[in-house]
Every structure is written in structure tokens, then in C-alpha cells.
C-alpha positions in Angstrom: -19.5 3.5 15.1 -19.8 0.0 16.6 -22.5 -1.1 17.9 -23.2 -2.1 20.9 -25.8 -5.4 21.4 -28.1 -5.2 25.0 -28.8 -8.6 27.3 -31.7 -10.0 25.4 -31.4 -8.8 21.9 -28.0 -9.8 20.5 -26.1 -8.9 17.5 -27.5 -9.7 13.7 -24.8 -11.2 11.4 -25.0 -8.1 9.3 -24.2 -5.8 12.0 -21.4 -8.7 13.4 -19.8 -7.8 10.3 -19.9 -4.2 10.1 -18.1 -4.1 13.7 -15.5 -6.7 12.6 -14.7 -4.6 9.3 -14.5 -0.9 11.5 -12.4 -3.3 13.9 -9.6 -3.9 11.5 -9.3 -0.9 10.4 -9.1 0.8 13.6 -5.8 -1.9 14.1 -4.7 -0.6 10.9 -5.1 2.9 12.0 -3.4 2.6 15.3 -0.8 0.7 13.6 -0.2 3.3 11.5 -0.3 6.3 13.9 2.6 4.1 16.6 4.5 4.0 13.4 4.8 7.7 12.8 5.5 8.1 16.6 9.2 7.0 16.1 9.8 10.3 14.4 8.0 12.2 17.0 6.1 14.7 15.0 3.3 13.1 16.6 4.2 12.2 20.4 5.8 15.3 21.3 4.9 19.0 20.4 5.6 20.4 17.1 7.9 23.0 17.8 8.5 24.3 14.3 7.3 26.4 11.9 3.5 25.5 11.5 3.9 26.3 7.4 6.5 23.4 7.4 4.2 20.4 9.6 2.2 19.8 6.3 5.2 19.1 4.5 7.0 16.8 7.1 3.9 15.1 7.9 3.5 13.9 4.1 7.2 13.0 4.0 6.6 10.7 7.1 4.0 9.3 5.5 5.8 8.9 2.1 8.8 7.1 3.9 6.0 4.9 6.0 4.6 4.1 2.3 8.0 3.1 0.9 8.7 0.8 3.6 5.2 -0.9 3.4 6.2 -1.3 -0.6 9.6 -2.9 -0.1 8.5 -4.9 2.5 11.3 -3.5 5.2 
């Protein structure tokens, strides 16, 4: 959770930090989830068989993994 700092008392270094580092990966995250939007498994309803999401999820996210490898 970030934390919030109030008028008088502000922010120590320490907790500065911790905000900055769940910052990043919160862009990393969001990144991540826009990404898997293109295939729409996420931005529309699922629509399939529910046995079957699992499996299509991981393969999105395998594909996303490749890309990130060889740099496309």
C-alpha cells in the first residue's frame, strides 16, 4: 500500500522508497495487463468454455514472454 504523508509530518526516505519501488511495479503491471488487452480475453467477456480460460490465459502470457525475450 502507499502511503500517504499529512501537512506537517512528511514522508521519511525509507518510506519515499517503498512508494517509489510499489510505484514501478504498478507501471509494470498495468503495462502488462494493456498488453494482454489486444487479445481481448481480458477487455471483453470470456465467452468460452470456462475449463479452457486457464489454458488461453497462460498461452497469452507465454506469447507476451516470448516477445519480451526477443525483444519484438
Amino acid at each position: 500500500m502507499i502511503l500517504n504523508y499529512l501537512k506537517k509530518q512528511k514522508l521519511t526516505k525509507k518510506e519515499k522508497n517503498h512508494n517509489k519501488k510499489l510505484a514501478q511495479e504498478r507501471v509494470l503491471n498495468e503495462k502488462f495487463l494493456s498488453i494482454l488487452k489486444r487479445f481481448k480475453i481480458i477487455a471483453c467477456h470470456y465467452r468460452n468454455r470456462r475449463k479452457r480460460f486457464g489454458l488461453r490465459f497462460n498461452l497469452l502470457a507465454g506469447i507476451y514472454n516470448f516477445e519480451l525475450k526477443n525483444g519484438f
